[in-house]
C-alpha positions in Angstrom: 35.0 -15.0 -23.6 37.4 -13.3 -25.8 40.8 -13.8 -25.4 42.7 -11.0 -24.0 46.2 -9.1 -25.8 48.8 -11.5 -24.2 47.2 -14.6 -25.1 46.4 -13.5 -28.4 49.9 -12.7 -28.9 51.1 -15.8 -27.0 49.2 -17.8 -29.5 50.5 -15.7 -32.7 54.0 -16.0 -31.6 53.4 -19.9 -31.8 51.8 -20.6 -34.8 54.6 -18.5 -36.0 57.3 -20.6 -34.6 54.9 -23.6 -36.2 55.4 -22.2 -39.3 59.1 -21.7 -39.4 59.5 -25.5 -38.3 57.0 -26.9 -40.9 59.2 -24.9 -43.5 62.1 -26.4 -43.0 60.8 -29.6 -42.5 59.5 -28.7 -46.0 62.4 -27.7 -47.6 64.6 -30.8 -46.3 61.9 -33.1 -47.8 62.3 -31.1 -51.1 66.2 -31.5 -51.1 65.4 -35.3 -50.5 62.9 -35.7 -53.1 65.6 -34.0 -55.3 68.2 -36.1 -54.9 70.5 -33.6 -53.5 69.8 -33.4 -50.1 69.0 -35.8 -46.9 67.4 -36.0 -43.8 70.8 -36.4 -41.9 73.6 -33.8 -42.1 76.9 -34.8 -44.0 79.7 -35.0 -41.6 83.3 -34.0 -42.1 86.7 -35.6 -42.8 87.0 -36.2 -39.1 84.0 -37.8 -38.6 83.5 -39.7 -42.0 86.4 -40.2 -43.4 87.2 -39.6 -47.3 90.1 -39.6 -49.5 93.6 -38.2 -49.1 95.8 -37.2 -52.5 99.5 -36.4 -52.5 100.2 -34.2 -55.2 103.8 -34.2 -56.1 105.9 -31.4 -58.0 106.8 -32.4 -61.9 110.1 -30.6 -62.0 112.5 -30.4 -64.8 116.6 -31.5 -63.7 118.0 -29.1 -61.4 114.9 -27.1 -61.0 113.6 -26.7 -56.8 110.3 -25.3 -55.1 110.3 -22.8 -52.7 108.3 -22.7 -49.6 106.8 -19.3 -51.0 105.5 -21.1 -54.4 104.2 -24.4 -52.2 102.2 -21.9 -50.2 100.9 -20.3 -53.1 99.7 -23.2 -54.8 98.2 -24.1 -51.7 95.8 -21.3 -51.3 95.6 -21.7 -55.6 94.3 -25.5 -54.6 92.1 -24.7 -51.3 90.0 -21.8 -53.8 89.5 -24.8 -56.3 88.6 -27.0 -54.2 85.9 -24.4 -51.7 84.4 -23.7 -55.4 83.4 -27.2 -55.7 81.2 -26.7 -52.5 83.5 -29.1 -50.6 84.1 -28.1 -47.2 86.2 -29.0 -44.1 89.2 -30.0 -46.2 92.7 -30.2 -45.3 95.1 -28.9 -47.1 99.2 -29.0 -45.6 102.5 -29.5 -47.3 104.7 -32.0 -47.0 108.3 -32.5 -46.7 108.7 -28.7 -48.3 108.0 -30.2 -51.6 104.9 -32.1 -51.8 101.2 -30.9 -51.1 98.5 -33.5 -48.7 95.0 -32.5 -49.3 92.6 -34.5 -48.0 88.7 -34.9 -48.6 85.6 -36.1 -47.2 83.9 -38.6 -48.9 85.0 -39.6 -52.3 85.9 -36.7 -54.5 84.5 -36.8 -58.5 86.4 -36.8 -61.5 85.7 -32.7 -61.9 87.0 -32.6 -58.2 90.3 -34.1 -59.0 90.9 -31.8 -62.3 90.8 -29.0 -60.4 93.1 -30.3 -57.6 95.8 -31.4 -60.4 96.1 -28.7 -62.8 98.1 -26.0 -62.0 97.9 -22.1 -62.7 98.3 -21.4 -66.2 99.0 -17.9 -66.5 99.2 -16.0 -70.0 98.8 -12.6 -71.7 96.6 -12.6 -74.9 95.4 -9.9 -77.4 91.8 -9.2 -77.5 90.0 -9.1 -80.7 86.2 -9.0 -79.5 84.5 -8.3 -76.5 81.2 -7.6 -75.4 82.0 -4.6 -73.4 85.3 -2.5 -73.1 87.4 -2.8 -69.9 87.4 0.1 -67.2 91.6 -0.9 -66.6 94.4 1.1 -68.6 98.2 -0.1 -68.3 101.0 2.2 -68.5 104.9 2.6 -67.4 106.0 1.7 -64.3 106.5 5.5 -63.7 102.7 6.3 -65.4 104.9 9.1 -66.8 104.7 7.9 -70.5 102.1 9.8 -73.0 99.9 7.1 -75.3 101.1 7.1 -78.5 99.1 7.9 -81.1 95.8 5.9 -81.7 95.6 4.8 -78.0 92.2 5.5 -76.2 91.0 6.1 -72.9 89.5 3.6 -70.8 86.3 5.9 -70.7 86.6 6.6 -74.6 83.4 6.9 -76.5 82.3 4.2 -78.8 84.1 1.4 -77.8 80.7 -0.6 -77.6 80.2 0.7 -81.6 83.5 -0.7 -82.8 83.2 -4.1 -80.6 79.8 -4.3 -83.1 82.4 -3.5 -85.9 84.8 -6.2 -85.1 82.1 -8.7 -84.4 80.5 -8.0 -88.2 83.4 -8.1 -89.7 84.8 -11.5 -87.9 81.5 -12.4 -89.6 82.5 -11.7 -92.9 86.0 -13.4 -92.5 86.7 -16.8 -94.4 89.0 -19.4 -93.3 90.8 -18.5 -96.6 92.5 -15.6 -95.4 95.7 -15.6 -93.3 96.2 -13.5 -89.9 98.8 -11.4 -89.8 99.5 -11.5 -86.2 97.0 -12.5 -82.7 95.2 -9.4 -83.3 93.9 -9.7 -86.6 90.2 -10.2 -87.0 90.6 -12.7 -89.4 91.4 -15.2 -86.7 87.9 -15.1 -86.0 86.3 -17.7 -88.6 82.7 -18.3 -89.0 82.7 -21.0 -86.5 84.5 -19.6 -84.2 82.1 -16.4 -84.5 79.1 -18.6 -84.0 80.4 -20.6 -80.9 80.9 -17.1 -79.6 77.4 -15.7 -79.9 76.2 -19.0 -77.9 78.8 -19.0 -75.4 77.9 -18.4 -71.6 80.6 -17.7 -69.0 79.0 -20.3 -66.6 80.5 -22.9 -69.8 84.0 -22.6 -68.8 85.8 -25.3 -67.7 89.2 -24.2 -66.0 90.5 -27.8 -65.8 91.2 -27.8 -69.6 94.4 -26.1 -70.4 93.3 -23.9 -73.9 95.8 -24.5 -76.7 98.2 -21.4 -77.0 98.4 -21.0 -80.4 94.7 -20.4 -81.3 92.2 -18.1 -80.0 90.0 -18.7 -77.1 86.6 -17.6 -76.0 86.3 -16.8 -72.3 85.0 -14.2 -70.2 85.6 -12.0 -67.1 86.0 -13.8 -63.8 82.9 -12.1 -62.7 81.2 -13.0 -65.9 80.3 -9.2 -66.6 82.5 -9.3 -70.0 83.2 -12.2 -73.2 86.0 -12.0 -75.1 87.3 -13.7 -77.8 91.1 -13.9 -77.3 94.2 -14.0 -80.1 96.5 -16.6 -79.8 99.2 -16.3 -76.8 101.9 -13.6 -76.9 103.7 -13.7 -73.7 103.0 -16.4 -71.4 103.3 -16.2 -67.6 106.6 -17.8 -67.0 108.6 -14.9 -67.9 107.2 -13.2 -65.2 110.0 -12.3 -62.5 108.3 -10.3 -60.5 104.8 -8.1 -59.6 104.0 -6.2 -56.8 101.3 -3.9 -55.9 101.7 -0.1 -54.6 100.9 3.9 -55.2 101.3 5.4 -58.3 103.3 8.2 -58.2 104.2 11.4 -60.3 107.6 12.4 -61.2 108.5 14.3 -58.4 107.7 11.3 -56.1 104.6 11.9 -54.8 101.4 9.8 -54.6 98.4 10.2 -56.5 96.9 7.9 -53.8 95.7 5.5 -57.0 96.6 1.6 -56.6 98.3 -0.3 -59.3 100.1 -3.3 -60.2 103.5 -3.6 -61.4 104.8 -6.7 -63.3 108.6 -7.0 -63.9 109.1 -9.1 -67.4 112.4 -11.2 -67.6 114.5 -11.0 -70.6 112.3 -12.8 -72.7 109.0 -11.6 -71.4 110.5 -7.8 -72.4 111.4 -8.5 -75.9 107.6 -10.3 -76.5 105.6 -6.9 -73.9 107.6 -5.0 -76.3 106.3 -5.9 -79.2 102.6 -6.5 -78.1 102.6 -2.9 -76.5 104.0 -1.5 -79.9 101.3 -3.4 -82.5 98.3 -3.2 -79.5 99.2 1.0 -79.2 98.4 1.4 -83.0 95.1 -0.2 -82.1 91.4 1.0 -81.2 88.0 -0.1 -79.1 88.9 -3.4 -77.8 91.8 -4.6 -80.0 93.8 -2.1 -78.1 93.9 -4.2 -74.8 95.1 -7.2 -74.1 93.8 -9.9 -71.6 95.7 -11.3 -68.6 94.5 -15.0 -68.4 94.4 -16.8 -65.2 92.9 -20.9 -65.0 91.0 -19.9 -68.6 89.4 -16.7 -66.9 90.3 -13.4 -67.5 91.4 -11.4 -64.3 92.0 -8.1 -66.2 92.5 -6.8 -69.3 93.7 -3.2 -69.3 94.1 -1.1 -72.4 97.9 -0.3 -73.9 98.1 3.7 -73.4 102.0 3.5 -74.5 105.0 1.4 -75.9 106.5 -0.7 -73.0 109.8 -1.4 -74.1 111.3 -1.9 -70.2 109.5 -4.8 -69.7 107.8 -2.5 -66.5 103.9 -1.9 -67.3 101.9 -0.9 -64.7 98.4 -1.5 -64.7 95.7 0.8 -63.0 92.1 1.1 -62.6 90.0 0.7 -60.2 92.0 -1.2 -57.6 92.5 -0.1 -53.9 95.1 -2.1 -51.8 93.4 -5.3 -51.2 92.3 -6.0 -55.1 96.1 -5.0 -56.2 97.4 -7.3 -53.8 95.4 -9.9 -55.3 96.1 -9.5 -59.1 99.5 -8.8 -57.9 99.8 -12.1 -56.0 98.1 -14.2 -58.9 100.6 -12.7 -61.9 103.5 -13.7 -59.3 102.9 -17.0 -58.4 100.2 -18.0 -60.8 102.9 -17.9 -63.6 105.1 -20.3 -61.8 105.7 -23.5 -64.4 104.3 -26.0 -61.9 102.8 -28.8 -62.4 101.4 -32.0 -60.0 101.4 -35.7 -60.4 99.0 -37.7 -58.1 101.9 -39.5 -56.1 99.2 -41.1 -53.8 95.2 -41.1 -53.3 94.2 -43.4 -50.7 90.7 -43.9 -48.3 90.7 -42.4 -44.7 89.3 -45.3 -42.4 86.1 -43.4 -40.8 86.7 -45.7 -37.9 88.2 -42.9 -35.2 86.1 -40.1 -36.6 82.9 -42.7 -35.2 84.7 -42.7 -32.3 85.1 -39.3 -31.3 81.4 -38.2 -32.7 80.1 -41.1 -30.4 82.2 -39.6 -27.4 81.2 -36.1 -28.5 77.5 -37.2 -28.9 77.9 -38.9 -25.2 79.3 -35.5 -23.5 76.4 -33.8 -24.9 74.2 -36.2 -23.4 75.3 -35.9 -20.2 75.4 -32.2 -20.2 71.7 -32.3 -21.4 70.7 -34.3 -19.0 72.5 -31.6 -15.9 70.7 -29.3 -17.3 67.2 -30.7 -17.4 67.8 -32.2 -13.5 69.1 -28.6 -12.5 66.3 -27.2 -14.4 63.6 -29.3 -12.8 65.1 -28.9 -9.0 65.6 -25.4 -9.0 62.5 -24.5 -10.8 60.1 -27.5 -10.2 57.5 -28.1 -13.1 58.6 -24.7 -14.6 61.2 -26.4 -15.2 59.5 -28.7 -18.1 59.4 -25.3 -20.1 63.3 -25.4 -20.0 63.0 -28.5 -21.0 60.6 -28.1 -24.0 62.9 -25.0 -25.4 65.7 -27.4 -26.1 63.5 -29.5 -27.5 62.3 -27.1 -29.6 66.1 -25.2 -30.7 67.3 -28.5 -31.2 64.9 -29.3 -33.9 65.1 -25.9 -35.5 69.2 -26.5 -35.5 68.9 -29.7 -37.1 66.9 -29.0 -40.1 69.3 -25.7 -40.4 72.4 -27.4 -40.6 70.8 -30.4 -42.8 69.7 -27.8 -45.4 73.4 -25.8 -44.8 74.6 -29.4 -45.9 72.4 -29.8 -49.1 72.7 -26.1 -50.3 75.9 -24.8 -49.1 78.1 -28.1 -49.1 78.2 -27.6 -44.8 79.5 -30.6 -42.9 79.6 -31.3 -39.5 82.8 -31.6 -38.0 84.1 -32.8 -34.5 84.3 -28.9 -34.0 80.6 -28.4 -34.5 79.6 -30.9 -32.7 81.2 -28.8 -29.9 79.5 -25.6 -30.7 76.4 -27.2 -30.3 77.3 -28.6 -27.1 78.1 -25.8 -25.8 75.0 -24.0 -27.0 72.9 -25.9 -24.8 74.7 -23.7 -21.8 73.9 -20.6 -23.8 70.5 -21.3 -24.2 69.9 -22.7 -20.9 71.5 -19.3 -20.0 68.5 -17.7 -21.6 65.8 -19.1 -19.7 67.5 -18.7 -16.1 67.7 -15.3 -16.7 63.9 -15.0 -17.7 62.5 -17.0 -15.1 64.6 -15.4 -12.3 63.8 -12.4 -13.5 59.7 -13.2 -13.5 60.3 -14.6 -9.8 62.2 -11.4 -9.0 58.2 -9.5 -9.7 57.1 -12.0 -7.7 59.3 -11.3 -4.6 58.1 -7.6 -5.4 54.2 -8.5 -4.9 53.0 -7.9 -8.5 50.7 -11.0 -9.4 52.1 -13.8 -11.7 50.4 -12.6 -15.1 51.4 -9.0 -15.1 54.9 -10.7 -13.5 55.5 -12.7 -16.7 54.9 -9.3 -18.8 57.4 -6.9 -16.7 60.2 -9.9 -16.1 60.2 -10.2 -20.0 60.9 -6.8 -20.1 63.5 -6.7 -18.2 65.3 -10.3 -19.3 65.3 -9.6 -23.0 67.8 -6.5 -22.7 70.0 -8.9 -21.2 69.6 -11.9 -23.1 69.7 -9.7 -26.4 73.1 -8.3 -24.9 74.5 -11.7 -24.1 73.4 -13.7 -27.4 75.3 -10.6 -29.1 78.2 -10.8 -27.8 78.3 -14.6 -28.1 77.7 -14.3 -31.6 79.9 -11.3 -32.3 82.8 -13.6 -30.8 81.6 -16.4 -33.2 81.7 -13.8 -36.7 85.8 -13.1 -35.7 86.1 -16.5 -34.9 84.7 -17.6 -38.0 86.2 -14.9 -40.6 89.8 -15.1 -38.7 90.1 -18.6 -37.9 90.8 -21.8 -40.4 89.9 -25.5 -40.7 87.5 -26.9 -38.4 88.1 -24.1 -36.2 85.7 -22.6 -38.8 82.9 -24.9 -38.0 82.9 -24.5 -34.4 82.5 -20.9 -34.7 79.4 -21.3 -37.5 77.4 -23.7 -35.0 78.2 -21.3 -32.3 76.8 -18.6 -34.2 73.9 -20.2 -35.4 72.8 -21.9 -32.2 73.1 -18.2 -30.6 70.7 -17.1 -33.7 68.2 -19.9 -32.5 68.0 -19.2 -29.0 66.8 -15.5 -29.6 64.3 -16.9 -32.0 63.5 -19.7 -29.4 63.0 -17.6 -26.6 60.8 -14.7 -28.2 58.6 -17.6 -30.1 58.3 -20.2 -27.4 59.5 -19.5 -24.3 57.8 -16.0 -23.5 54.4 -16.8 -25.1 54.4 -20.6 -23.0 54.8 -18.8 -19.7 52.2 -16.4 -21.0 49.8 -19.2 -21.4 50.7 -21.1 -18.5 50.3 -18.1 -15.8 46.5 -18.1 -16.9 46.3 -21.6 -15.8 44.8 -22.4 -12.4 48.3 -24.3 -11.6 50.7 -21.8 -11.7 48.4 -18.8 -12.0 47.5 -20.1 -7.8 50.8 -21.1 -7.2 51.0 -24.3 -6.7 54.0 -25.7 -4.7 55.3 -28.0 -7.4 55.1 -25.0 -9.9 58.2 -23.2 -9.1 56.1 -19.8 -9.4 54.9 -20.2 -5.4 55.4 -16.4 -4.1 54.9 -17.8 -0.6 58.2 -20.1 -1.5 60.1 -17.3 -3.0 59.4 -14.8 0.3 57.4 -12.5 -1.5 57.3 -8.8 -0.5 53.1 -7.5 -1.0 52.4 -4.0 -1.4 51.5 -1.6 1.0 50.1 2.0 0.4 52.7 3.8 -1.2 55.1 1.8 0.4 56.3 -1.7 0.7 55.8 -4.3 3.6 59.1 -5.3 5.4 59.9 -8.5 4.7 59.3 -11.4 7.3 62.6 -12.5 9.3 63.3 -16.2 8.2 62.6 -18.2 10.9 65.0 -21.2 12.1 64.3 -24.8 10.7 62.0 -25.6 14.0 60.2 -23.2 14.4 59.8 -20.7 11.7 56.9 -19.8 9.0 59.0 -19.2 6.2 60.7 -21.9 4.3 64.2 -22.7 3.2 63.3 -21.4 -0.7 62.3 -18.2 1.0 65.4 -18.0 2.8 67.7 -18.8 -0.1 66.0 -16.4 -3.0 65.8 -13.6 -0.3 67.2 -10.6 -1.9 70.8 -9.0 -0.6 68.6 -5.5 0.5 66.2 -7.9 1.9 68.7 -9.8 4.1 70.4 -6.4 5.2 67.0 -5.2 6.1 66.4 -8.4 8.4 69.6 -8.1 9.5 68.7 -4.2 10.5 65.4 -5.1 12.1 67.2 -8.0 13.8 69.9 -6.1 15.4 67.3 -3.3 16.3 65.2 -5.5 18.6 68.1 -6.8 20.3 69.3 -3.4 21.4 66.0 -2.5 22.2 65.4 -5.4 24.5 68.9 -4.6 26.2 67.5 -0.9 27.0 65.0 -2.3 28.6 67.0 -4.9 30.5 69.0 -2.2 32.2 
């Protein structure tokens, strides 16, 4: 006998789910056979332990750090560190001078370059890139005219003379003396071949490049290489740079975002000079590069002589990105540096504890819900039972492969979020099954019951799982620390649940109301529409539902009587108070 459109479905949604599971079991075992990944997730500094360093300031006599510069090299540390794929770090200051950051596990030698070095910040002439730059700089009033030989950002055949300047760096012999950072002969044969071979991905930004000779580097983005002139004007004499609206000389805004950099005495004399020798310039020798950590961050062509030590520099920025740049040629030029004061192991011993108190709670709570699950619902309950099963595997393998390929670890936090997920997804199957028994109470058979309750549950577990996870994508994006982790196991445990539920859940019932057990309903299956007080079908109408009888005497039992409707009690309360007046009348 063929099998009919539910089952078929019932058995495709399966094998589907049998898929998904054997495919991450699959790509765990590959991550183990790797080397890089493991059958456990790794578990965060509050659970494992790792290494805390105290970096302390290297000052020169007299010289102090501001809270705003400790703050800044925090953030400057915390990006460092996140690039590393380390997660669940701590990072704090300390006494209003020193900066704590702290580690799981053991950190690597690369790890602990990039924690020590500080911004290096520095302005640089370009000689050769592969592309030309879409960014322009200008006064700080954009009301100055280029001088003559200065180009557009969108000038033709900049990619021409880029070609130019890379044939003629060629050509150039060690023999011949620049003139200044821009001259081509800077460039010698060497230098010209490491540059053909160079890929951005080779940059190291825990070696500092010497100032006084040229350095090969690209974009931050990777989308440009240069090969930069010694430097010209080096962060420090930076005093100030903010971001804002240019505007024309009436005082009025263009609505175009820019940058403005205030130089310091020193930094004015050496902009003034650049701008005046990089203005008499074409293609790419007209800009100059804005070096951040060995990457560039911009490098906006000279449309006029600075001589204020003001420039502006405009592109394509809107608030957020000028902010940025602004923020980094501010405090990324500050003359910083760290000394490892301390680096000492975190004892793993009270992070055990608390993950074996965490791992306890969830017990317990698992084990409620399976006994609540299995009174309320009998043997339909074992289906509850089997969907947790099921998530539960399907959330382990996700967060062990989050762990290999994403640096995830699990922190005191998660282990909360996925505590609390076995509520939600507990949640999930309540409101199914009540909402199958609710077909039953209406007379429809269990079969076509299972089909119509799914109907109606999945708008509201769809709804609910939404708003659950839209509260754990703010959470995540607006929160810090392990805060941050609590909100991605939330979110991916609400994830799981709708896949759980549509995969397993639905097409088991589907199966199991075709069985003699439940499809009869059985006592012990929780499905019994006798138990539940169902209400059959009349001809175009429906029949009232039976009173509920007292514990002596009455037909109906005390399931009945508790998953009786509130219409259905009103209407027994009707019929109820109806025969007593009648039977009054007739008294009298």
């Amino acid at each position: 006998m063929a099998k009919s459109s539910p089952t078929k479905k019932a058995w495709r949604s399966l094998t589907w789910l049998g898929v998904i599971i054997v495919g991450l079991i699959a790509l765990n075992g590959a991550g183990v056979l790797s080397g890089g990944g493991s059958w456990t997730p790794k578990l965060a500094l509050d659970l494992e332990g790792g290494t805390q360093i105290i970096l302390a300031p290297k000052l020169e006599s007299g010289q102090t750090v501001s809270n705003e510069q400790l703050s800044q090299a925090v953030s400057i540390i915390r990006q460092r560190i996140d690039s590393a794929g380390v997660s669940e770090s701590e990072i704090n200051t300390q006494g209003g001078q020193n900066i704590v950051i702290s580690i799981p596990g053991t950190p690597d030698d690369a790890t602990l370059n990039r924690i020590q070095s500080s911004a290096k910040l520095e302005f640089r002439p370009v000689i050769v890139a592969s592309a030309p730059s879409a960014d322009s700089v200008g006064t700080d009033d954009s009301t100055a005219e280029p001088t003559d030989g200065a180009t557009d950002p969108a000038a033709e055949g900049a990619t021409d003379t880029a070609t130019d300047e890379a044939a003629a760096a060629e050509e150039a012999t060690p023999s011949v003396a620049p003139t200044d950072a821009s001259d081509i002969n800077n460039i010698t044969p060497a230098l010209q071949e490491q540059f053909d071979s160079f890929q951005c991905s080779d940059i190291d930004t825990t070696v500092v490049a010497p100032a006084d000779e040229p350095l090969i580097t690209c974009e931050a983005d990777g989308s440009v290489k240069y090969i930069l002139g010694p430097v010209e004007v080096s962060g420090e004499n930076i005093s100030d740079a903010t971001n804002g609206q240019v505007t024309t000389q009436s005082g009025a805004t263009t609505g175009e975002w820019a940058v403005n950099i205030v130089f310091d005495g020193t930094g004015t004399e050496a902009f003034a000079d650049v701008t005046t020798r990089l203005s008499g310039l074409t293609g790419a020798q007209n800009q100059f590069a804005i070096v951040l950590d060995g990457s560039v961050i911009s490098a906006p062509q000279t449309l006029a002589v600075i001589t204020d030590g003001k420039p502006q520099i405009t592109g394509s920025f809107d608030q957020d990105t000028s902010k940025a740049l602004a923020d980094q040629l501010k405090f990324g030029a500050l003359p910083i540096s760290f000394a490892v004061q301390s680096q000492d192991t975190i004892s793993a011993t009270l992070g055990s504890t608390q993950l074996q108190s965490g791992l306890i709670a969830g017990l317990i709570g698992l084990i409620l819900v399976v006994l609540y699950s299995l009174v309320q619902y009998r043997l339909l309950g074992l289906v509850t039972v089997a969907s947790l099963i099921v998530a539960g595997v399907i959330t382990y393998f996700l967060i062990t492969l989050l762990s290999w390929r994403e640096g995830y670890r699990l922190s005191l936090a998660g282990v909360a979020g996925l505590i609390v997920a076995i509520g939600i997804t507990a949640d999930s199957f309540i409101v199914y099954f009540e909402r199958v028994r609710d077909e039953l109470r209406d007379g429809r058979g269990l079969v076509s019951s299972v089909e119509a309750g799914w109907r109606r549950a999945i708008r509201t577990i769809i709804a609910s799982d939404t708003v659950n996870f839209l509260a754990a994508a703010v959470l995540f994006v607006l929160a810090v620390g392990n805060v941050r982790g609590f909100a991605l196991t939330l979110g991916l445990t609400t994830l799981v649940d709708l896949l759980v539920v549509a995969l397993f859940t639905h097409p088991t019932l589907q199966l199991l109301a075709r069985t003699k057990f439940f499809g009869d309903g059985h006592k012990l299956s929780g499905l019994d529409p006798r138990a539940l007080g169902a209400v059959y079908r009349g001809r175009a109408r429906f029949e009232t539902p039976a009173p509920v009888a007292s514990r002596k005497g009455g037909t109906s039992s005390k399931e009945a009587a508790k998953r009786q409707t509130i219409a259905e009690r009103k209407a027994a309360e009707l019929i109820g108070t109806g025969s007593s007046k009648s039977t009054d009348g007739k008294d009298s």
